[in-house]
Every structure is written in structure tokens, then in C-alpha cells.
KEPA-32867 format. One record per residue (C-alpha): residue in three letters; y, x, z. Coordinates in steps of 0.05 Angstrom, whole numbers, padded with zeros to 5 digits, always signed. Layout:
BEGIN
alaYXZ
...
This chain:
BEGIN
unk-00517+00428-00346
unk-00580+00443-00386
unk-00574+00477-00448
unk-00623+00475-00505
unk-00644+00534-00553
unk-00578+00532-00605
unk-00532+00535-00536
unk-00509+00473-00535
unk-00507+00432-00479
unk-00536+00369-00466
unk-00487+00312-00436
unk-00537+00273-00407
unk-00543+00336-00356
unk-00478+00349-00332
unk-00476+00349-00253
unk-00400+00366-00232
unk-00344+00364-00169
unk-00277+00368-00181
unk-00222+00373-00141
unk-00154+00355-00170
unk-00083+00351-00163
unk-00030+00310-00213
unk+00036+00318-00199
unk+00098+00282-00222
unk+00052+00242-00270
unk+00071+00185-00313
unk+00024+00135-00344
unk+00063+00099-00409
unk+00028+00037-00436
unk-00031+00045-00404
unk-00088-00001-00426
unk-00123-00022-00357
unk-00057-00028-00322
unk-00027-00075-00379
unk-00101-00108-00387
unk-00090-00129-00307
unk-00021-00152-00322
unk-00050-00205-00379
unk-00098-00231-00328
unk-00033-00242-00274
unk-00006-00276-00333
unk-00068-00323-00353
unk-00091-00339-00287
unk-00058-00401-00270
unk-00069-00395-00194
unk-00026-00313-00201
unk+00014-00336-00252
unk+00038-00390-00209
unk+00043-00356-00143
unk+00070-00285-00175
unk+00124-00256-00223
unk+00067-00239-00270
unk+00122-00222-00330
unk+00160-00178-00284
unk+00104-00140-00261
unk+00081-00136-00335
unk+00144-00105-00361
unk+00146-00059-00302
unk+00072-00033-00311
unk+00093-00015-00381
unk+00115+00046-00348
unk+00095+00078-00280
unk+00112+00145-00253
unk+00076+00170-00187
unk+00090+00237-00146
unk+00021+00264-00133
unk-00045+00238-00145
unk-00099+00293-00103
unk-00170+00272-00112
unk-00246+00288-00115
unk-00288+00263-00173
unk-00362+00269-00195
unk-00394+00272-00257
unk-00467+00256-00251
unk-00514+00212-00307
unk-00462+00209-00357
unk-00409+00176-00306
unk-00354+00200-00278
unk-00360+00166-00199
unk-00292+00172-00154
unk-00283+00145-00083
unk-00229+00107-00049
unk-00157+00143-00071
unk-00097+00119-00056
unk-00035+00115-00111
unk+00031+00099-00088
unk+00084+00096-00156
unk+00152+00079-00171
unk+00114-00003-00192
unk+00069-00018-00139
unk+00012+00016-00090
unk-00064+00021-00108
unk-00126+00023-00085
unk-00181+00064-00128
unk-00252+00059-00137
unk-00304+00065-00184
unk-00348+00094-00238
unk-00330+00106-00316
unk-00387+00117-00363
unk-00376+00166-00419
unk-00395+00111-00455
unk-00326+00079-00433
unk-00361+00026-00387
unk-00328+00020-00327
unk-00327-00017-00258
unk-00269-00012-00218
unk-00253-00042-00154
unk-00178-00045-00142
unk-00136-00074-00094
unk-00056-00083-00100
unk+00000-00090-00062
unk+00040-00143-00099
unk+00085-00168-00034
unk+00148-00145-00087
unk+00125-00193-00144
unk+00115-00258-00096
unk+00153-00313-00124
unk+00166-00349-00056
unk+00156-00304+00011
unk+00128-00359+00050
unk+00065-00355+00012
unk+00011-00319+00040
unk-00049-00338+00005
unk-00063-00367-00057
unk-00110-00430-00073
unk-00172-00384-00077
unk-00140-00351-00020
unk-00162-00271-00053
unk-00089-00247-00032
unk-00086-00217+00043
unk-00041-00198+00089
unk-00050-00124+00096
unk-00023-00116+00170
unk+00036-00084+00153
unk+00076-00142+00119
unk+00041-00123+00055
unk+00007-00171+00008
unk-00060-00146-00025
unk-00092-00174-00081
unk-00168-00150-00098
unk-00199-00150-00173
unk-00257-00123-00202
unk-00251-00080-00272
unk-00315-00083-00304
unk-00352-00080-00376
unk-00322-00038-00443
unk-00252-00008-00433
unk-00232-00040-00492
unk-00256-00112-00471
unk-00256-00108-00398
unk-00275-00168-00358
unk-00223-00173-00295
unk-00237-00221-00237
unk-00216-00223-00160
unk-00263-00181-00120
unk-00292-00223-00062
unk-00336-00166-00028
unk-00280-00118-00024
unk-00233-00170+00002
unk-00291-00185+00060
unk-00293-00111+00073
unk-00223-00099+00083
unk-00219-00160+00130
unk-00264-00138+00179
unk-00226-00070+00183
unk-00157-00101+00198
């Protein structure tokens, strides 16, 4: 970081790698999480093929064993790669960049087999949920805009991606 002549640092140069480690974390009402809940609730295509209040209630309150990651901060964003979180609610995917002006773009994918309302169904109309090999059910969305007034949407790309690796 660059400083200027009263020692104080300027934000807008901050270059840093971090390794680090949570353990036996718990998130409690968090925003994003309950933010992706409304949009299983108000999408009629999820809230028809998914338990989108039971997964809402449940996201309320998620506890998870270890989270061990890298992050960057570099132009006044803080960039992290794929991570994996496996909780107590459900399994994610992780990627993304979050501005320090709380902008963010997030690509994360779910596995939601555990809120299907029928098991039969594999895909849904717009057919964004996949079969991730295992018996799994993945579902892939897009985060992106203010944190307070995120836009959500399915994440075609990422979907495409993961398809050709399977």
C-alpha cells in the first residue's frame, strides 16, 4: 500500500494475499443467503419445482465446520476463487469479487437435491438445475450489483462450464 506524507494510507493501493481458516463458523441472518432465498420464493419456475419456504427458514441459520481459503485484495476488490462450503443447510460453490464499495458479483452454484419437491424432477422449465453426477442437483445463479439491492439470476455460463467437465 502507498502511503502519503501524514502516514496514512491510500485504499485505492492496497495489493494483498491472504490465506485463511474459519472454523466452526456460523452465519445468522445473513443478507445474501436470505436475499437468494426471496428469489427461490419469487421465481415461479423454483418456487414451483423447490421447497423455497423450507430452504428459507433453514438459511436463516447455517453453521459450517471449516471454511480454508485464499483471497486477494487488488483495485479496491476483494477477488476469491472457486471454494467449496459444505454446512449443516446445503453445499456451495464460491466465486467472485466484492468491491469495497459493496458491489459484488458472485457466481454460485447449489446443491438443492434436499429441497426438491418431487424427486423425479430433474430439470426445471429453463432447465438451469443439473445433475451433478453424484445424485446431486445443482442450481447456478449469478449475485451481482449493490449488496443491499443485489440483482440474482441463473448463471448460464457457469452451468455450460460445469457440463463439459462432468
Amino acid at each position: 500500500a502507498m502511503m502519503d506524507n501524514r502516514l496514512e494510507i491510500d485504499p485505492h493501493s492496497v495489493v494483498a494475499q491472504a490465506d485463511y481458516s474459519i472454523v466452526n463458523g456460523k452465519l445468522h441472518n445473513y443478507q445474501t443467503l436470505q436475499t437468494i432465498s426471496d428469489y427461490f420464493k419469487e421465481n415461479i419456475v423454483l418456487r414451483k419445482a423447490f421447497k423455497a419456504d423450507e430452504l428459507s427458514q433453514r438459511l436463516k441459520e447455517v453453521s459450517f465446520y471449516k471454511i480454508e481459503h485464499q483471497l486477494l485484495v487488488k483495485n479496491d476488490t476483494v477477488h476469491f476463487p472457486q471454494m467449496r462450503i459444505e454446512s449443516n443447510i446445503i453445499s456451495v460453490n464460491l466465486r467472485g469479487k466484492h468491491a469495497f464499495t459493496n458491489h459484488v458479483n458472485y457466481h454460485i452454484d447449489l446443491n438443492i437435491r434436499d429441497y426438491f419437491k418431487k424427486e423425479k424432477i430433474t430439470e426445471t422449465e429453463n432447465g438451469y438445475v443439473m445433475d451433478d453426477g453424484t445424485g446431486g442437483k445443482r442450481i447456478f445463479l449469478k449475485v451481482t450489483g449493490p449488496l443491499d439491492n443485489p440483482e440474482i439470476s441463473f448463471d448460464k455460463e457457469s452451468r455450460k462450464a460445469q457440463s463439459k467437465q462432468i
